[in-house]
N, C-alpha and C positions, 0 to 999 in steps of 0.2 A: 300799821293797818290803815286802810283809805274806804272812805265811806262806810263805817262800821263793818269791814267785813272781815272774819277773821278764819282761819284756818283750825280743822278740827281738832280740839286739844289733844285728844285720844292718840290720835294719829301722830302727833308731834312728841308726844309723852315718849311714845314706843320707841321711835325715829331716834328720838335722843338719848334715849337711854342707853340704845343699842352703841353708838357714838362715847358716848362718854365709857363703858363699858368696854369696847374692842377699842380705841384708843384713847388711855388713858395717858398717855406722856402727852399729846397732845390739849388736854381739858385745862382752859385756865383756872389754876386754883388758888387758892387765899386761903390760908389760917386750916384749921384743922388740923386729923392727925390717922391715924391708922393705914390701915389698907385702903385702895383705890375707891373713892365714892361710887353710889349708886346714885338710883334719880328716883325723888321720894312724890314727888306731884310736880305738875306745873299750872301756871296759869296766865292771861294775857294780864298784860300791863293796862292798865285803864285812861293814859296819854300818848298822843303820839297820835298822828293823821297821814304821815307822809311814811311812815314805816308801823312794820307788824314786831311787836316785841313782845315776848314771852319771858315769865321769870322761872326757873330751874330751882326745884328746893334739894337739897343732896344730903346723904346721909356723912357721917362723918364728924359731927359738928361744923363744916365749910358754910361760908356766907353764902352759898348757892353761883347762880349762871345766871346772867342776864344775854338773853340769846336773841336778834335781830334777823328777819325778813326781810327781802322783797315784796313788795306790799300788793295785793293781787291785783290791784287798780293804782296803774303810776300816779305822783305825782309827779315822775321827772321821769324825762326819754331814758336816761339810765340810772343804772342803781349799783354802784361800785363799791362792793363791802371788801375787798382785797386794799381799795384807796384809801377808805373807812379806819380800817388797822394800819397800815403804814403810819397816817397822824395821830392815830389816838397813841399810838407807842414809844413815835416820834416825842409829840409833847409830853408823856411822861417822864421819858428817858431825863426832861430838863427843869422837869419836877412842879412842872402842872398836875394837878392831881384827877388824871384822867383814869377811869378802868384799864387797868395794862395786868397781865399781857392781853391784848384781844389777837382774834385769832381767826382768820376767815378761811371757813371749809368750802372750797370751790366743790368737793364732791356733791351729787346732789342721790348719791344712794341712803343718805340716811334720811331725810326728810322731802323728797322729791325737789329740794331747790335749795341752792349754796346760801349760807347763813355767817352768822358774826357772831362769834361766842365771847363773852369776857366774864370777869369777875364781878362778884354783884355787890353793891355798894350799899348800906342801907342805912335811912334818915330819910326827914322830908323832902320833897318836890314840893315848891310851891305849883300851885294852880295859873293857869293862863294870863290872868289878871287880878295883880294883886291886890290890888283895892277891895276886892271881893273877894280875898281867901280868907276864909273868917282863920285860919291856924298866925297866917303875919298880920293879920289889923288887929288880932286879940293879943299882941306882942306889948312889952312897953316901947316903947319909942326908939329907946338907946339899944334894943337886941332890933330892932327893926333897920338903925344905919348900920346895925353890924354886919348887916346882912348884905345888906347896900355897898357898904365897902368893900365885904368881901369878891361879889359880885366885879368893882370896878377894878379890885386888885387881881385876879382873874384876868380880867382883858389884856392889863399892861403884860401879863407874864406871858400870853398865848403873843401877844406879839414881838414879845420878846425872843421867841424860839429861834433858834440858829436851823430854819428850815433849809437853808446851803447844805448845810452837811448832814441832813439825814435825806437829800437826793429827792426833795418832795416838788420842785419845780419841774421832774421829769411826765409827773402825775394830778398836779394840781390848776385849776385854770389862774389864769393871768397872767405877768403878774402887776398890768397895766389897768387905769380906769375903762381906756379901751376895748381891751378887752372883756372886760365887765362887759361895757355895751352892747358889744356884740355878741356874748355867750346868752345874756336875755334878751336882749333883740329875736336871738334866734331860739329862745325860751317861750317865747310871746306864738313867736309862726306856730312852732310844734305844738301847743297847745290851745291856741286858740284856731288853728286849721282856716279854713277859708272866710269863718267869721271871729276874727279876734273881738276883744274889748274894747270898742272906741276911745273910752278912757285913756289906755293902756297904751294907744298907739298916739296920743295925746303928750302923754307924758313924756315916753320915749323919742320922740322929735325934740320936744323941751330937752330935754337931757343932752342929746347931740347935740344942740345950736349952743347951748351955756358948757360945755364939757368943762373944768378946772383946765387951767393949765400947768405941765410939769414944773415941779420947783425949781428954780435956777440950780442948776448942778447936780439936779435929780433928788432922790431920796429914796433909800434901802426899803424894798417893798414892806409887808407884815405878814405874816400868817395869821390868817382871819379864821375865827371861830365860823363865820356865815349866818348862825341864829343865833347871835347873843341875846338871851336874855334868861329872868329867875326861873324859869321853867325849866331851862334843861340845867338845872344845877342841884344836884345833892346837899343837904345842908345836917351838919351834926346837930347835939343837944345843946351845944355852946352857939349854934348859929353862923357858926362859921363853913366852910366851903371843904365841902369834903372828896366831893366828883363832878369834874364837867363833865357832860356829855352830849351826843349828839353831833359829828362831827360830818354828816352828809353834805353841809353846805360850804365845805374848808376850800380856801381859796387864798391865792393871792394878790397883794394891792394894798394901797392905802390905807394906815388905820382906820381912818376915817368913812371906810367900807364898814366896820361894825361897830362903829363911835354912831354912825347916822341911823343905823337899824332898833338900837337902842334909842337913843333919843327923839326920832323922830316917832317911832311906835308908842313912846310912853308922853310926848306932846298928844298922839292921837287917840289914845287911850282915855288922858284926862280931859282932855275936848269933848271927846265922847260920854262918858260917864259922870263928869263934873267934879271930879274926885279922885284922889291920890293917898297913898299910905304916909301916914302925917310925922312920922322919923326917918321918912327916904329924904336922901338931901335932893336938894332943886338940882335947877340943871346948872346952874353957874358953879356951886361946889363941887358936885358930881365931877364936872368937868374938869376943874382946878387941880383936883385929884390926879386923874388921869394924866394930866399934864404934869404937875409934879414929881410923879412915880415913875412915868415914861422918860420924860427929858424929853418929850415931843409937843410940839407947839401944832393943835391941831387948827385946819384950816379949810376952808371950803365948804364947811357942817352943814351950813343950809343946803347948797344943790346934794349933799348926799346923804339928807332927808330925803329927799323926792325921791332919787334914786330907791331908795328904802324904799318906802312907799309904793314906788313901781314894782318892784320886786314883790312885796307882800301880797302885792293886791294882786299879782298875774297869777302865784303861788293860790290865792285865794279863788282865783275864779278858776281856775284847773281844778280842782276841788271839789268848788260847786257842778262845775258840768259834770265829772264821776259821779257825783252824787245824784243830780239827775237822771243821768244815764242809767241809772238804777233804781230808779222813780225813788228816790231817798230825798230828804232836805237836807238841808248843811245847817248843822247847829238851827234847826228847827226853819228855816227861811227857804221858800221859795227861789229858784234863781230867777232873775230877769237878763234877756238876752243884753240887752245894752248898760246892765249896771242899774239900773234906776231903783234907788231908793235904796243902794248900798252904803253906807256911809264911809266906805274908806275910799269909794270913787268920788263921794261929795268932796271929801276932804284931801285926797291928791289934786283934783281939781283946782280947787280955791287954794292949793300952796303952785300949784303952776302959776294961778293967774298972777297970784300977787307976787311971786318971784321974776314973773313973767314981764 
């Protein structure tokens, strides 16, 4: 969903039911038993900005359907739920533990628009920031790095995918820092239109002038999660990692693409707030880890902070204009045309200069 808006239950309820009813070999299903489910209610997912998700309750005993939209206000020029399924099935096949099978209905007779059905997963989601999910800061400490670990053990495996041979370079962007650049470069145009974000276009000159340079002899791209972080992660009653999700932003490139997203979001976070979950490891263990479990010596981390950064923040001000555009706030804030008094422009800013 984008900018609190959401598509009428009723209408989706019908649409699906119909769907899961006339084809049922088609419905991803998990556990249960009898004859072919039905659809017992549904209801929106209460996270998620950049897409419309809906949870399917089914009769049967079955864990239900977790069912994704097109979001009726982009935040991205496209919305590719057939790419969406390719990796989420991909990285199951290799035993990430993604929702599989997912399954994208390009028809748009049952709900007036193609959709992404999977199996539904259930356990917490943490909240946006965890310093503030009162369910992880009221953890003890040792279930709070379990979390954390599992979380970093997650990454190493998502990049570890043999994305060669499930054909995902035919479909996914990169698989160059390059091409990063220019896939938001030209993320920035389309979305910020004739008046981009000063900021933004700030950053992104930084970014072109300092690019990394190729490792001597290259190095075997990653398939990138794109949003890593505890948000889009399921977690069971032991705390451990039950479903990644959220795979809109899958790409390829350098670990170091969603090594920066993390680390440089959770620098920004604690800068901001003053505050941190007091069993997540720092960033020098965190990291250790990763490096340990990968056998990857990661490098370049600061410029691809900033890049992160960049990226967050164009993702954030596309957002905010939707949300204007529909005289709405974004998480309660006024937008301001140049950024002023955003704090993720203060603080991409000040990591430009002083990288700069």
């Amino acid at each position: 969903m984008a900018s609190g808006r959401d598509r009428d239950e009723a209408t989706l309820q019908q649409g699906l039911a119909r769907w899961v009813h006339e084809c049922a070999d088609r419905v991803p299903l998990a556990g249960g038993s009898g004859p072919p489910p039905e659809v017992r209610s549904l209801t929106h997912a209460t996270s998620g900005l950049a897409n419309e998700t809906v949870l399917v309750e089914l009769t049967g005993g079955h864990p239900g359907l977790a069912v994704r939209l097109p979001p009726l206000e982009p935040t991205f020029p496209t919305y590719d739920l057939a790419t969406q399924a390719i990796v989420q099935n991909a990285v199951a096949a290799e035993g990430v533990p993604a929702p599989a099978p997912a399954v994208a209905v390009t028809e748009t007779d049952w709900i007036g628009v193609p959709f992404l059905a999977m199996p539904r997963v259930t356990g917490r989601i943490p909240g946006p920031a965890p310093a503030f999910d009162r369910w992880i800061t009221g953890l003890p400490a040792d279930d709070q790095t379990t979390m954390h670990d599992g979380f970093m053990d997650a990454l190493v495996a998502i990049h570890a995918v043999s994305w060669e041979s499930h054909g995902l370079a035919a479909t996914l962007p990169g698989p160059t820092v390059a091409d990063a650049l220019e896939y938001w470069s030209d993320y920035v145009a389309w979305a910020g239109g004739d008046h981009p974000l000063p900021a933004l276009s700030t950053a992104l000159a930084w970014c072109r002038a300092n690019i990394p340079k190729e490792p001597d002899g290259g190095s075997r791209p990653a398939l990138l999660w794109g949003d890593p972080r505890l948000g889009n992660l399921v977690f069971d009653d032991a705390y451990r990692v039950s479903a990644v999700l959220d795979w809109d932003l899958a790409a390829l490139g350098p670990a170091e693409m969603d090594l920066g997203w993390h680390f440089g979001l959770d620098a920004m976070m604690e800068e901001l707030f003053g505050q941190r979950v007091p069993g997540f490891p720092g960033r020098e263990a965190a990291l250790a880890r990763y490096e340990a479990r990968s056998g990857h010596r990661v490098a370049d981390l600061g410029w691809h902070e900033v890049f992160a950064l960049t990226r967050a923040l164009a993702i954030n001000d596309r957002q905010q204009r939707v949300a204007a555009a529909s005289g709405q706030r974004y998480f309660g804030a006024a937008r301001s045309a140049g950024g002023e008094g955003d704090p993720l422009v203060t603080m991409l800013l000040a990591r430009v200069a002083t990288a700069g």
